[in-house]
SEZA-741556 format. One record per residue: x, z, y of N, C-alpha, C in turn. Coordinates in steps of 0.05 Angstrom, whole numbers, padded with zeros to 5 digits, always signed. Example, Ala and Ser with C-alpha at 12.3 -4.5 7.8 and 13.67 -1.06 7.14 Angstrom:
2
+00264+00156-00114+00246+00156-00090+00264+00156-00066
+00257+00142-00045+00273+00143-00021+00258+00157+00001
This chain:
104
+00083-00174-00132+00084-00164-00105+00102-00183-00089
+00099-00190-00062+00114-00204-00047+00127-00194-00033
+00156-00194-00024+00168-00189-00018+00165-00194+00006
+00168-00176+00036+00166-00178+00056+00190-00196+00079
+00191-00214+00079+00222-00228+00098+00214-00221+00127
+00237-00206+00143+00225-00204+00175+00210-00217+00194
+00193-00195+00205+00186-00225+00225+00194-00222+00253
+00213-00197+00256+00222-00198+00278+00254-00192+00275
+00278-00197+00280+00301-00201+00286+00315-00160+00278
+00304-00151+00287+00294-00121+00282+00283-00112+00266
+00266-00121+00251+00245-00107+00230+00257-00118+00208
+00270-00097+00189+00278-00105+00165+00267-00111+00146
+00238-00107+00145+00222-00108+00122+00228-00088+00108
+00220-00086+00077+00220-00061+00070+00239-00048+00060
+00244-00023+00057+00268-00008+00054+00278-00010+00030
+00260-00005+00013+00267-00006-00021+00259-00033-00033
+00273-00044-00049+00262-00071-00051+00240-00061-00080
+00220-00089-00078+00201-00089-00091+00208-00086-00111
+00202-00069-00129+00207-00064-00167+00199-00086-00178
+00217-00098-00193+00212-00132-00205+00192-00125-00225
+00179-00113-00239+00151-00109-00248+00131-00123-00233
+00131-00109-00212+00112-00121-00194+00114-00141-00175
+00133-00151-00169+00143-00174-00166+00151-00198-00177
+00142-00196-00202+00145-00217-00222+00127-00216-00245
+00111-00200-00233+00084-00201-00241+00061-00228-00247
+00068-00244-00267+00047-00266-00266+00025-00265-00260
+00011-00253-00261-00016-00248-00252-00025-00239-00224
-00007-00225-00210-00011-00221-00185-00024-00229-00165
-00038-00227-00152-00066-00236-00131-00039-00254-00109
-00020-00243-00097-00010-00249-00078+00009-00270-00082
+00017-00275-00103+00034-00301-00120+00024-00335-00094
+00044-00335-00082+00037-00355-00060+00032-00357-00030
+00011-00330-00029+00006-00323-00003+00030-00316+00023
+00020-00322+00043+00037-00316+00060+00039-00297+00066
+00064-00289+00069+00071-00253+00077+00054-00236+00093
+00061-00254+00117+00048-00240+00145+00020-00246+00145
+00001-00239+00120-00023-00240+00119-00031-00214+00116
-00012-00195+00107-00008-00170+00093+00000-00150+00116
+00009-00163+00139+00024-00151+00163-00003-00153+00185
-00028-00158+00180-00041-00161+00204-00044-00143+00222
-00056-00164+00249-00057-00146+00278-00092-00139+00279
-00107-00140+00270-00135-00130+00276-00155-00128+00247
-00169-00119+00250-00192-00108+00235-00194-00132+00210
-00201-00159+00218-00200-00177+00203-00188-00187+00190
-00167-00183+00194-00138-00183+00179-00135-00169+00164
-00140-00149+00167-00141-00123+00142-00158-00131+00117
-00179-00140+00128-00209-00146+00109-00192-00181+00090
-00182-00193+00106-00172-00217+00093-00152-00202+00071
-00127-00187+00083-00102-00185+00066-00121-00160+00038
-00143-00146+00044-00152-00131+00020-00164-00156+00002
-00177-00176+00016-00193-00197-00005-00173-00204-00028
-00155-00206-00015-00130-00216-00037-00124-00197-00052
-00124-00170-00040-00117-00156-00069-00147-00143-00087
-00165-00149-00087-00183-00143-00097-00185-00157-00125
-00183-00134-00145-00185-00155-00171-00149-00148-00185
-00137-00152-00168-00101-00148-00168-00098-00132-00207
-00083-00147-00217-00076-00130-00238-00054-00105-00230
-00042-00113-00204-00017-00085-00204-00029-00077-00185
-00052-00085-00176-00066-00069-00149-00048-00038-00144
-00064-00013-00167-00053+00004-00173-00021+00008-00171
-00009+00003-00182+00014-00004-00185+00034-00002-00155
+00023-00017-00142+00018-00034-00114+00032-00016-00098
+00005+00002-00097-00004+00026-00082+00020+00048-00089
+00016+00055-00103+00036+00072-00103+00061+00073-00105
+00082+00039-00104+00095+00045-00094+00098+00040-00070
+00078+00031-00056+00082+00030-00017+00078+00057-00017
+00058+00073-00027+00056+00097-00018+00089+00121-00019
+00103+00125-00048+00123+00138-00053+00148+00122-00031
+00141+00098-00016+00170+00092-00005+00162+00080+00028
+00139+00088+00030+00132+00091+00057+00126+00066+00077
+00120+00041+00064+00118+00015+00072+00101+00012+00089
+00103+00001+00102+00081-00007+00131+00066-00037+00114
+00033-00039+00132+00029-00062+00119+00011-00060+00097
-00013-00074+00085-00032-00074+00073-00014-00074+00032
-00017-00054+00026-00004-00056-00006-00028-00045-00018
-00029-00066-00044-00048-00050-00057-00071-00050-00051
-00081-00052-00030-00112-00068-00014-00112-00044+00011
-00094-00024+00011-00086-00008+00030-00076-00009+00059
-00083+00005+00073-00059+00006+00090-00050+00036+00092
-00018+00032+00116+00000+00056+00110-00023+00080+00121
-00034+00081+00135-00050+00099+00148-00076+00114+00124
-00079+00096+00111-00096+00107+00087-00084+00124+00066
-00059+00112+00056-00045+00117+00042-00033+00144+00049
-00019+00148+00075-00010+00178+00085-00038+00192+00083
-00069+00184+00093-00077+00207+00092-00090+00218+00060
-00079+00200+00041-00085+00202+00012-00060+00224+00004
-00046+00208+00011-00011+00226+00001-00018+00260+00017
-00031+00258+00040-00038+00283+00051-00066+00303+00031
-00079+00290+00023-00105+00297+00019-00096+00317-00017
-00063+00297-00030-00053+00303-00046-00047+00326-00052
-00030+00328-00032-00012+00347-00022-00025+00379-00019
-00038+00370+00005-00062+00397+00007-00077+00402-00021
-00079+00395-00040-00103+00404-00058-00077+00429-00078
-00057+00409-00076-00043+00427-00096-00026+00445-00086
-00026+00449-00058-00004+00465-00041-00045+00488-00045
-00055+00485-00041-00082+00503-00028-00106+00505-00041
-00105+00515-00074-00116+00514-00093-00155+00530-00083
-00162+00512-00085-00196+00530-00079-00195+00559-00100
-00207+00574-00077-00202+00593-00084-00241+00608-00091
-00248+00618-00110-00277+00632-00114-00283+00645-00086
-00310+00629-00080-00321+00654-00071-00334+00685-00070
-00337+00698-00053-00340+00720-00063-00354+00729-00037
-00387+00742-00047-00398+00746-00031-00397+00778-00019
-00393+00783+00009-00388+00800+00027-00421+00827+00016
């Protein structure tokens, strides 16, 4: 996993640093790539920074921990917006157990 360096004077990059597992991951898709490929501004960007993780041995890995530590930014072939509504979709199943129906 690559480690995010700011790109604005303000933006710290990420809160929790990357678990050296996955950051020292030899195999890793992103080993080289440039950061702010992962930070894109439009549609295509997204589709570029997923190409790279497609295939990813910590893909998995990836993902969940942007997801548990709230990272902005394509992790895992994700972005944060997918990821909350996964962490949501989680959440709800086991907070709101399906319940039988039962006909009236």
């Amino acid at each position: 996993m690559v480690e995010r360096s700011p790109v604005f004077d303000d933006d710290p990059g990420p809160t929790v640093p990357v678990p050296v597992g996955l950051s020292s991951h030899p195999g890793r898709h992103c080993l080289g790539v440039d950061t702010e490929v992962f930070f894109p501004f439009s549609e295509l960007g997204v589709l570029q920074a997923r190409l790279v993780c497609t295939g990813c041995p910590v893909r998995v890995a990836c993902r969940e921990w942007a997801t548990a530590t709230g990272q902005y930014g394509i992790w895992g072939g994700t972005t944060r917006e997918e990821r909350t509504a996964q962490r949501h979709a989680e959440v709800s199943a086991v907070v709101e157990p399906t319940r039988p129906v039962v006909a009236a």
